[in-house]
C-alpha positions as a Markdown table, in Angstrom:
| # | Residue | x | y | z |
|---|---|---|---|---|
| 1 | Unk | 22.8 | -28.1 | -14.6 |
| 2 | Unk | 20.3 | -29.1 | -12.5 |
| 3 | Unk | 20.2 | -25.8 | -10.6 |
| 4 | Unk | 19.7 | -23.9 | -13.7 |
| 5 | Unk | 17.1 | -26.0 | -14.5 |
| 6 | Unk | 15.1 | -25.3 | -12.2 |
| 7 | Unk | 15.6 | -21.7 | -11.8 |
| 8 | Unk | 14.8 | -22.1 | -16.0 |
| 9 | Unk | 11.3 | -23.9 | -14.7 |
| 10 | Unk | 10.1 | -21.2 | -11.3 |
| 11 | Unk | 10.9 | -18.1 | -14.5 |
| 12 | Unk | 8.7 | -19.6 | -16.8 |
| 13 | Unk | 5.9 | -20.8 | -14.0 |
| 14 | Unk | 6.6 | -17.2 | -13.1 |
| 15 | Unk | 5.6 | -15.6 | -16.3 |
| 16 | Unk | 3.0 | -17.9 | -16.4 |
| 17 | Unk | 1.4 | -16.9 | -13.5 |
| 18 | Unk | 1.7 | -13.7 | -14.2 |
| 19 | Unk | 0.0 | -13.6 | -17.6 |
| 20 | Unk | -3.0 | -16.0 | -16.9 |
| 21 | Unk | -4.3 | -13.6 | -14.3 |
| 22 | Unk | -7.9 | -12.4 | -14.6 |
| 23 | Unk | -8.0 | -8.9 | -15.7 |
| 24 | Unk | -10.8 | -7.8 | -14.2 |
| 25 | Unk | -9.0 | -4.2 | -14.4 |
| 26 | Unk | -9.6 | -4.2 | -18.2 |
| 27 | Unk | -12.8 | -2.3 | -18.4 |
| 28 | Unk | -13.1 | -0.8 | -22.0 |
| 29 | Unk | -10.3 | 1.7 | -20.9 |
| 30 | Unk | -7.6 | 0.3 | -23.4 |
| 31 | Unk | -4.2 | -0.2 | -22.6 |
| 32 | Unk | -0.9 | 1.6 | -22.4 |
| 33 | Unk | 2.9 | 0.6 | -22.8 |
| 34 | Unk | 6.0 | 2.0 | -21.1 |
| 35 | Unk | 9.4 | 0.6 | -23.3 |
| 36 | Unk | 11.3 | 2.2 | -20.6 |
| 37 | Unk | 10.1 | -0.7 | -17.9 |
| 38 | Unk | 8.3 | -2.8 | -20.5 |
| 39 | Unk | 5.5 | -3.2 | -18.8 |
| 40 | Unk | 1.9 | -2.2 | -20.0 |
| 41 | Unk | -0.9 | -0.3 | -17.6 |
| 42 | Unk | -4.6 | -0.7 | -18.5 |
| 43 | Unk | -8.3 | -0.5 | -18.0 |
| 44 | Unk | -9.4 | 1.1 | -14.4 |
| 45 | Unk | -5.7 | 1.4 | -13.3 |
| 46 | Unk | -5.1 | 3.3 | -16.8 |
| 47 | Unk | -7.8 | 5.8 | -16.1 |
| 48 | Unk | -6.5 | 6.1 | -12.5 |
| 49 | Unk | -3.0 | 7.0 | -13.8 |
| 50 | Unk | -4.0 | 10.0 | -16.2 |
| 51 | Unk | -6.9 | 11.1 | -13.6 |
| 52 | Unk | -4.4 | 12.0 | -10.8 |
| 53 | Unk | -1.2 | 12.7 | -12.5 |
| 54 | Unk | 0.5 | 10.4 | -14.5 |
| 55 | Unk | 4.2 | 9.5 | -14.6 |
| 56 | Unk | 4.9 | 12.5 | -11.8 |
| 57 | Unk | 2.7 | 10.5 | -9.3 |
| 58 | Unk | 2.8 | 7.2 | -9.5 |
| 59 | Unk | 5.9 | 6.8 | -11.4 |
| 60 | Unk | 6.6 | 4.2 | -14.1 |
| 61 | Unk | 5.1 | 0.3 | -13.7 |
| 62 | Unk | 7.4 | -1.6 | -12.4 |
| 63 | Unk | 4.7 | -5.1 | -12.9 |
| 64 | Unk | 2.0 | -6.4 | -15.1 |
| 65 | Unk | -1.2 | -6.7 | -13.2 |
| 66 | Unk | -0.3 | -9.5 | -10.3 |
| 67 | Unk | -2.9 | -11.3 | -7.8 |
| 68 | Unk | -2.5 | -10.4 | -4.2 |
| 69 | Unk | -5.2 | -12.4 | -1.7 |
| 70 | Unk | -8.9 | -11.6 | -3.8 |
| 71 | Unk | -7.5 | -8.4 | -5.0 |
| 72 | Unk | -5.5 | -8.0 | -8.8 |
| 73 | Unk | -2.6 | -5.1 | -7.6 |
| 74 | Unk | 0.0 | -3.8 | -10.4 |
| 75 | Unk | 3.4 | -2.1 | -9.0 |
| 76 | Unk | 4.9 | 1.1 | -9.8 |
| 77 | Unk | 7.8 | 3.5 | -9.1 |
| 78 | Unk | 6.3 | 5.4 | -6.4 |
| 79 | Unk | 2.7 | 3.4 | -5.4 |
| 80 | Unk | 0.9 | -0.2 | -5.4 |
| 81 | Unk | -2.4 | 0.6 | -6.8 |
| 82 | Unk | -5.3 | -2.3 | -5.8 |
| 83 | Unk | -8.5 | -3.2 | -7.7 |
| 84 | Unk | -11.8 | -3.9 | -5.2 |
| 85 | Unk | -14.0 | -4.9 | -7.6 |
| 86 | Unk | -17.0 | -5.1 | -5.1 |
| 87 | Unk | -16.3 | -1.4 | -4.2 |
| 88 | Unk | -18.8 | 1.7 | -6.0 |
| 89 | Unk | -16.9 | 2.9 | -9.3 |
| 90 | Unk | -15.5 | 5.6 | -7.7 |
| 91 | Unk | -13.4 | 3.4 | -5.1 |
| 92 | Unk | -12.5 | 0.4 | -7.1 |
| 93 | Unk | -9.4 | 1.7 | -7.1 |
| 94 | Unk | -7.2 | 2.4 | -4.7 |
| 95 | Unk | -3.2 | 2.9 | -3.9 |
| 96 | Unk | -1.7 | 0.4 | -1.2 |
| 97 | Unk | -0.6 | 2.1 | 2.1 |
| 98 | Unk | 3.0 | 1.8 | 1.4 |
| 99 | Unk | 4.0 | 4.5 | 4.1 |
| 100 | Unk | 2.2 | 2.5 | 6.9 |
| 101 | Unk | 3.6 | -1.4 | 5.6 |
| 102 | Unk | 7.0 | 0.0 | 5.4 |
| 103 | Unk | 7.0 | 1.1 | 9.0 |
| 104 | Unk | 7.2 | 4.9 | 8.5 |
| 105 | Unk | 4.3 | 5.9 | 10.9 |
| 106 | Unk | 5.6 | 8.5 | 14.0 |
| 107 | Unk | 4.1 | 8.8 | 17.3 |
| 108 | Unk | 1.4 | 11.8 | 16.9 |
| 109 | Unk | 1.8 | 15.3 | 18.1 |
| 110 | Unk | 1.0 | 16.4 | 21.1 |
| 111 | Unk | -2.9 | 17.9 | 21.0 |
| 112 | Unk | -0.6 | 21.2 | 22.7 |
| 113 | Unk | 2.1 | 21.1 | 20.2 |
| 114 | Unk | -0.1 | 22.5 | 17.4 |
| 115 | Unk | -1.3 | 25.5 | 16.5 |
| 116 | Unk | -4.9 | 26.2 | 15.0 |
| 117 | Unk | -5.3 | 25.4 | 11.2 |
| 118 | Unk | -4.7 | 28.4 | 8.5 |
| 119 | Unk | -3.8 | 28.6 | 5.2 |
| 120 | Unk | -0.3 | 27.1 | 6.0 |
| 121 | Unk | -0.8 | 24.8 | 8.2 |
| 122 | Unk | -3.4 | 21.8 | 8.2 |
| 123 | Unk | -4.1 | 19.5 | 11.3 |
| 124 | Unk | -5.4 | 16.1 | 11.1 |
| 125 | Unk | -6.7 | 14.6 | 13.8 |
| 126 | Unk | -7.2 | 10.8 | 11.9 |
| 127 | Unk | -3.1 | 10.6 | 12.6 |
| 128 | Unk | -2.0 | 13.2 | 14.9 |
| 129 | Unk | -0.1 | 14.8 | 12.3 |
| 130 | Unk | -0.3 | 18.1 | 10.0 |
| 131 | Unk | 0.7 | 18.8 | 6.6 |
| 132 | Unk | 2.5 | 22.2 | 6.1 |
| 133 | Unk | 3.4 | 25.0 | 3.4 |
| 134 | Unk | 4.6 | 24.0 | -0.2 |
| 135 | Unk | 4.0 | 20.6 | 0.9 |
| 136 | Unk | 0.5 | 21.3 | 1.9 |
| 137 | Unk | -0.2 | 23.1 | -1.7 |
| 138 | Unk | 1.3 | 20.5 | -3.8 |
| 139 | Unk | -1.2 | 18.0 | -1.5 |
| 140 | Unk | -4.3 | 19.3 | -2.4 |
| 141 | Unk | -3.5 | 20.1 | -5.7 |
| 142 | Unk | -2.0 | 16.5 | -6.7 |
| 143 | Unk | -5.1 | 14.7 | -5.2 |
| 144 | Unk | -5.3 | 14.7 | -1.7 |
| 145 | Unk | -6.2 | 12.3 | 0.9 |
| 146 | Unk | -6.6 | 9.9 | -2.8 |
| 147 | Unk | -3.7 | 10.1 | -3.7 |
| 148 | Unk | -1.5 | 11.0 | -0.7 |
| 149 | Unk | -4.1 | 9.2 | 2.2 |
| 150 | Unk | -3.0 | 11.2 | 5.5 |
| 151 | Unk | 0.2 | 12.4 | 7.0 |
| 152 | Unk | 1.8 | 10.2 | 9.1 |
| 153 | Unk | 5.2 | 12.1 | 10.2 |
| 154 | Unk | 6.1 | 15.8 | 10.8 |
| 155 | Unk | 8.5 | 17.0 | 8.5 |
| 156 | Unk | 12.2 | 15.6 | 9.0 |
| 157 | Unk | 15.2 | 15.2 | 7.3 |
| 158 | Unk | 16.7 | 12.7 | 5.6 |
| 159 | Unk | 20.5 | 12.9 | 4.1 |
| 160 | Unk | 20.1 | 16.8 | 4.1 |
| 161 | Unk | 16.9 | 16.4 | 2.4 |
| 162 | Unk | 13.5 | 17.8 | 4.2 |
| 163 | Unk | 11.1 | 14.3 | 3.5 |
| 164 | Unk | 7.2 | 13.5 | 5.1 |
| 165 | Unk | 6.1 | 10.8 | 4.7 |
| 166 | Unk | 2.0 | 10.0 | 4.0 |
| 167 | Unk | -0.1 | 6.9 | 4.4 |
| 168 | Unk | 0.1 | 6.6 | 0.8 |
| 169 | Unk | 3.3 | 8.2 | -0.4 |
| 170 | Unk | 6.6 | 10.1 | 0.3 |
| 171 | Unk | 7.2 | 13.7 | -0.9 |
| 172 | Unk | 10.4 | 15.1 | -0.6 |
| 173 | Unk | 11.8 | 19.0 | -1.0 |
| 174 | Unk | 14.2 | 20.2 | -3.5 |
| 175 | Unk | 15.4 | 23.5 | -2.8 |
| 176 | Unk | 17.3 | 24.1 | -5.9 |
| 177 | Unk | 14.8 | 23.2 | -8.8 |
| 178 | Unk | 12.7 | 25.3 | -10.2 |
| 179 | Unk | 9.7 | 26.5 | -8.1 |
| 180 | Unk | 7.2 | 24.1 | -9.9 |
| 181 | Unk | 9.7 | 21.0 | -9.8 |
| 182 | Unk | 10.9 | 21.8 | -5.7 |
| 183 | Unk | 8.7 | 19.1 | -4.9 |
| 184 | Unk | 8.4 | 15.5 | -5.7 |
| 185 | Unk | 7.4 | 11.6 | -4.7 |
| 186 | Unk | 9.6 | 9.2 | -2.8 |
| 187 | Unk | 10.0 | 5.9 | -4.7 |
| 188 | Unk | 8.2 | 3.9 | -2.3 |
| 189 | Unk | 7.2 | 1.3 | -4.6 |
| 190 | Unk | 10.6 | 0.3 | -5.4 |
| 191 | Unk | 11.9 | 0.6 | -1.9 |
| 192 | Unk | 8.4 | -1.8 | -1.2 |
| 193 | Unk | 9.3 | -4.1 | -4.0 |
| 194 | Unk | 13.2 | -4.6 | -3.3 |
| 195 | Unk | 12.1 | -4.9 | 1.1 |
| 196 | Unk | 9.5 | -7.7 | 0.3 |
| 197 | Unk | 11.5 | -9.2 | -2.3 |
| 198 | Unk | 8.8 | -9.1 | -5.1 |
| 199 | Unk | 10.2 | -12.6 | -7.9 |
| 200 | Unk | 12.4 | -10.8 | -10.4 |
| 201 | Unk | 10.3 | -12.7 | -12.4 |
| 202 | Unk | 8.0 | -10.8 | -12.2 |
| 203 | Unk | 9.3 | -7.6 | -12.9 |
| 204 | Unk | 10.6 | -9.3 | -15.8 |
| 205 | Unk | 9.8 | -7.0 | -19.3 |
| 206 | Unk | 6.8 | -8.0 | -21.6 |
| 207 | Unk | 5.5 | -7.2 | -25.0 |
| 208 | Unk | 2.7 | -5.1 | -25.4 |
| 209 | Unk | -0.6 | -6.5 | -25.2 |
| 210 | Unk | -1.2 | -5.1 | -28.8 |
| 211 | Unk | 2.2 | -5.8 | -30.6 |
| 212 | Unk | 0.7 | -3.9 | -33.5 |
| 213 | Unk | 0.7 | -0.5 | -31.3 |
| 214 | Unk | 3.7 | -0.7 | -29.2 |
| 215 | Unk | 4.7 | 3.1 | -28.6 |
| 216 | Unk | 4.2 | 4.7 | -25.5 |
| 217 | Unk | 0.9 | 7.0 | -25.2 |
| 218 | Unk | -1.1 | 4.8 | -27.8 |
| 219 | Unk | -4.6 | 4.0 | -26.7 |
| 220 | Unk | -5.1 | -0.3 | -27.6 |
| 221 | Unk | -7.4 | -2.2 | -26.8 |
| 222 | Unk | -6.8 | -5.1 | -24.1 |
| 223 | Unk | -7.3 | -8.4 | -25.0 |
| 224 | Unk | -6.5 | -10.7 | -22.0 |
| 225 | Unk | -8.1 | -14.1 | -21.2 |
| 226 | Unk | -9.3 | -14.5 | -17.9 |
| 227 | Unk | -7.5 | -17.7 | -15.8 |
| 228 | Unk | -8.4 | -18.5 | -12.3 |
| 229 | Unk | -5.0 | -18.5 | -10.5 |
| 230 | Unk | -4.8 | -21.4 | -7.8 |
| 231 | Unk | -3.5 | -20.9 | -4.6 |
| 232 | Unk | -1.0 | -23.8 | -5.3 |
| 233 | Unk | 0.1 | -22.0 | -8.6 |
| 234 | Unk | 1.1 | -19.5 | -6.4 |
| 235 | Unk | 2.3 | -21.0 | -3.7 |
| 236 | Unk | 5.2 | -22.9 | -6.6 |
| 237 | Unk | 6.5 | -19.4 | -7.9 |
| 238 | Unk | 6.6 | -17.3 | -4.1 |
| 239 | Unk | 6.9 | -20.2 | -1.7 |
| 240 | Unk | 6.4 | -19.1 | 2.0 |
| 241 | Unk | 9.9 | -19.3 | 3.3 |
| 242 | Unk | 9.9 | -20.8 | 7.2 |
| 243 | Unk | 11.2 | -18.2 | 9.7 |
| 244 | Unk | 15.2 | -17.8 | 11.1 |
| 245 | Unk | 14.8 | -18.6 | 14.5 |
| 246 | Unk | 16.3 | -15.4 | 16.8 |
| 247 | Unk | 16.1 | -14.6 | 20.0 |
| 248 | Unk | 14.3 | -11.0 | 20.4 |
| 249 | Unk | 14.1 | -8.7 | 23.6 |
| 250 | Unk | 12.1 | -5.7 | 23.0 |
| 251 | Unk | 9.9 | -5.4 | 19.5 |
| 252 | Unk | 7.9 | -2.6 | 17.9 |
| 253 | Unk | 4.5 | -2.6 | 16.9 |
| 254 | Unk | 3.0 | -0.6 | 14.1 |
| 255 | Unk | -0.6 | -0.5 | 13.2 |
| 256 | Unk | -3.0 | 1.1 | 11.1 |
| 257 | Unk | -6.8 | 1.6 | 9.6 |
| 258 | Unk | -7.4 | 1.5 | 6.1 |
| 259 | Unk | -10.2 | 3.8 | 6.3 |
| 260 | Unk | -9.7 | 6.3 | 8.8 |
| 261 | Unk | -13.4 | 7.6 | 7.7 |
| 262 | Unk | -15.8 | 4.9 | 6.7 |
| 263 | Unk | -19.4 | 4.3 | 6.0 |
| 264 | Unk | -21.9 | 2.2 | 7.2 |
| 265 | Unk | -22.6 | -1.5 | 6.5 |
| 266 | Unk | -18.6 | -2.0 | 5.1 |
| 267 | Unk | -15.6 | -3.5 | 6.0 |
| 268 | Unk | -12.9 | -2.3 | 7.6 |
| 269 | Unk | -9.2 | -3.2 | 7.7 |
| 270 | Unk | -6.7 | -2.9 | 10.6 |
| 271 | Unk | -2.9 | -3.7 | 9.1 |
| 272 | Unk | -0.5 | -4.8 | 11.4 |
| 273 | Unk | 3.4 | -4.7 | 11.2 |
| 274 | Unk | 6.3 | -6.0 | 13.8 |
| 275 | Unk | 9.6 | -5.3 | 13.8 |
| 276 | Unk | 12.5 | -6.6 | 16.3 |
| 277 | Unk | 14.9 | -4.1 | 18.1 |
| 278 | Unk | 16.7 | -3.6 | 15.1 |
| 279 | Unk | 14.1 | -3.1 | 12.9 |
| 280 | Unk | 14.1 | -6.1 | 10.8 |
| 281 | Unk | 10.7 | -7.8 | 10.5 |
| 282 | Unk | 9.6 | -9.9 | 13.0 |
| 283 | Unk | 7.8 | -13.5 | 11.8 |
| 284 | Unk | 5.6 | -15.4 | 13.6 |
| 285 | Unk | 4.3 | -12.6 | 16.4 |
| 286 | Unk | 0.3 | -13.5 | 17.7 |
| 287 | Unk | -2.1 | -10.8 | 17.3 |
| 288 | Unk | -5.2 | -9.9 | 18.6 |
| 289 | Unk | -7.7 | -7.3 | 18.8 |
| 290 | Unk | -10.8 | -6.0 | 20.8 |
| 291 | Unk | -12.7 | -3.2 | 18.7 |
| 292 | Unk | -14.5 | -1.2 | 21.4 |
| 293 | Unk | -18.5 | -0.1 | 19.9 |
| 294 | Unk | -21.0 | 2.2 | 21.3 |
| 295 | Unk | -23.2 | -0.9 | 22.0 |
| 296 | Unk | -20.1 | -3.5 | 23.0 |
| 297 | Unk | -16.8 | -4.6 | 22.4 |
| 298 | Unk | -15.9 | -6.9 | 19.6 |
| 299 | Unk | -12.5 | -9.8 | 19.7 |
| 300 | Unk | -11.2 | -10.0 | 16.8 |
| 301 | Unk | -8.1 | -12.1 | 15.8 |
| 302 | Unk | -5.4 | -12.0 | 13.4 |
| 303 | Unk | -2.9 | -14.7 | 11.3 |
| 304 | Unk | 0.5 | -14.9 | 13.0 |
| 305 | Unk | 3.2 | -12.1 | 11.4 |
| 306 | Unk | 4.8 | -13.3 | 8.2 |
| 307 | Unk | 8.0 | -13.4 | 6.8 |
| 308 | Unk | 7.8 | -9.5 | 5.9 |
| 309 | Unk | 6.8 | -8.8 | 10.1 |
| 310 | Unk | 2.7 | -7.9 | 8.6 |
| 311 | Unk | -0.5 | -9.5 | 9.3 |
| 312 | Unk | -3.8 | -7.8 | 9.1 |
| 313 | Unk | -7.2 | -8.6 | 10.0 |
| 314 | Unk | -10.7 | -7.2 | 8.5 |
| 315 | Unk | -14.4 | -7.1 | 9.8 |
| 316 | Unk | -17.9 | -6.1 | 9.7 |
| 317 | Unk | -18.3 | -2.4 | 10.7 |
| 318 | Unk | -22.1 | -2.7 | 11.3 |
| 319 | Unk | -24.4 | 0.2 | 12.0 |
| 320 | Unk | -23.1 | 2.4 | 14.7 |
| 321 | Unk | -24.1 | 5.5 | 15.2 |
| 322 | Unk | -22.9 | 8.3 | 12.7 |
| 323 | Unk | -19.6 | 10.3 | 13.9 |
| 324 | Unk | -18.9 | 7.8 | 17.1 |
| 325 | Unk | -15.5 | 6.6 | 17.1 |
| 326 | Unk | -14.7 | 3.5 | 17.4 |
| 327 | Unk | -11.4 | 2.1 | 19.1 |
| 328 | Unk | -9.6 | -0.8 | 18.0 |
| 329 | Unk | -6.5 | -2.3 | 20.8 |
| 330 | Unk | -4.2 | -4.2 | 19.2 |
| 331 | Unk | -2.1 | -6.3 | 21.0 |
| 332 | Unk | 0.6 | -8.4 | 19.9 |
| 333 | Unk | 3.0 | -11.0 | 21.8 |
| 334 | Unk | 5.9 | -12.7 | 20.7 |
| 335 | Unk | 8.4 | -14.6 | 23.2 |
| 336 | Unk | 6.4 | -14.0 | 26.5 |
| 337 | Unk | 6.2 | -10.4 | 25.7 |
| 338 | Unk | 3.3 | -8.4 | 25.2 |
| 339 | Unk | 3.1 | -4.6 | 22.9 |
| 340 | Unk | -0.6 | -2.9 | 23.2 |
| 341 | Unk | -1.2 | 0.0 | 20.3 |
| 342 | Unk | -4.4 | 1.9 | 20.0 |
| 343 | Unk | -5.9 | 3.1 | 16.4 |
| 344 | Unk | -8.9 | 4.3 | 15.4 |
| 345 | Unk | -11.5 | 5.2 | 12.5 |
| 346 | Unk | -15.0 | 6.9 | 12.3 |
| 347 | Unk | -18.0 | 6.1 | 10.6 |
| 348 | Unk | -19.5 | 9.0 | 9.4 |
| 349 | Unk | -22.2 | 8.4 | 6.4 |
């Protein structure tokens, strides 16, 4: 009795959470509800959604809108989307790099294993990687580095299937549909939610904010109350859970910019994720970094790994000059050993 209890208590602190957080989203955009996940998009992520493609994208949402650190984040099928409310309009919202958390980066190509770019073929030289024939089409005419961010395998295959996999997204071949439906998205949000064990709670279905106007494709109005959310609120309803000691020989490090082209006077973002030899987070890893400048080099340092093997680590990108690139080391040691990756980004305007 007891144990129901309390699982009766964290579901309802749960819900709780989730409706008392601030929707600063909810700008005048009105609201939509999906009865097949019961769960209602609206505002800035609403008008993201029909801008670059709808259901086909981005999927169905699998959340309400949920705090994540200062940001408000909502889940879907296929994509996390953010909300950075001190970004210009046009960047305020923005889709999680799913492909990079989850671990799907590939070493780059080879400068000599490529050809030149043509109408077929596409290099880019952010990731090391190219994008390629129906895939490349259905990329630039879906959105783009927006949508897809950039490539970060070849293609391969996966259980007979030919797959790539982008910062942002997965798209995957289907040989026998029609010629307009051959390809489509990778649920990378689910596969996201069910690796970082998002509370069911929270995927829990809800009414629609307007229960007047509850069909799918009706245009409401929201009407949410903003709540500051503590960090002990929080912390009751997705309690850090203390790391499984292991021993671990080797490890894998995988790292990643969030803005492999930048401004200047910004922020930048380097993500971080370790894995143990087989592949299975790794919690509790130090990182560090030295970002290498035109007029010096910057240390820059990191929290420990968490329970889902990420930490990340953001700062000032300054003034340098226009096109230099600058070079971020990131090293990361766990159990006397040490793993040293390079990434990069380029401020350009």
């Amino acid at each position: 009795m007891k144990k129901r209890l309390g699982a009766v208590i964290v579901a309802g602190l749960v819900l709780t959470l989730v409706a008392s957080v601030a929707s600063a989203v909810a700008q005048g955009s009105g609201a939509r509800y999906f009865p097949a996940t019961g769960h209602n998009v609206q505002g800035e992520f609403l008008a993201f959604y029909d801008r670059y493609g709808g259901e086909e994208i981005f999927g169905l949402p699998r959340t309400e809108e949920l705090p994540l650190g200062d940001l408000t984040v909502q889940y879907f099928e296929r994509v996390r989307m953010e909300y950075h409310p001190r970004n210009p309009s046009e960047y305020r919202v923005q889709l999680s790099l799913l492909g990079d958390l989850l671990g799907y980066g590939a070493a780059p190509l080879r400068q000599s294993s490529y050809s030149r770019n043509s109408a077929t073929r596409r290099y880019y030289p952010e990731t090391g990687h190219t994008v390629c024939y129906s895939f490349l089409q259905y990329f630039d005419s879906h959105g783009g580095l927006t949508v897809f961010g950039y490539p970060i395998t070849e293609l391969t295959m996966e259980s007979g299937r030919v797959v790539q996999y982008f910062q942002r997204a997965k798209l995957e071949y289907y040989r026998d549909n029609p010629p307009h439906a051959q390809i489509r998205l990778g649920n990378l949000g689910d596969e996201y939610i069910q690796r970082e064990g998002l509370p069911q709670a929270y995927l829990a279905q809800v009414a629609p904010i307007d229960q007047a106007q509850p069909d799918a494709g009706t245009q409401v109005s929201a009407q949410v109350i903003p709540t500051p959310v503590t960090p002990a609120a929080r912390a009751s309803v997705w309690p850090d859970v203390p790391p499984t000691p292991r021993p671990v020989g080797r490890f894998q490090v995988s790292a990643s910019v969030k803005y492999p082209i930048t401004g200047q006077g910004g922020y930048q973002t380097v993500y971080v994720r370790v894995t143990d030899e087989w592949g299975q987070a790794l919690q509790g890893a130090s990182v560090q970094a030295v970002a290498h400048f035109r007029d010096g080099d910057r240390m820059l340092s990191a929290d420990d790994t968490d329970a889902t093997g990420h930490s990340s680590l953001s700062f000032g990108i300054g003034h340098p000059p226009p096109g230099y690139t600058v070079i971020i080391d990131v090293s990361v040691s766990y159990g006397g050993r040490t793993v040293t990756q390079a990434v990069s980004f380029i401020p350009w305007w």
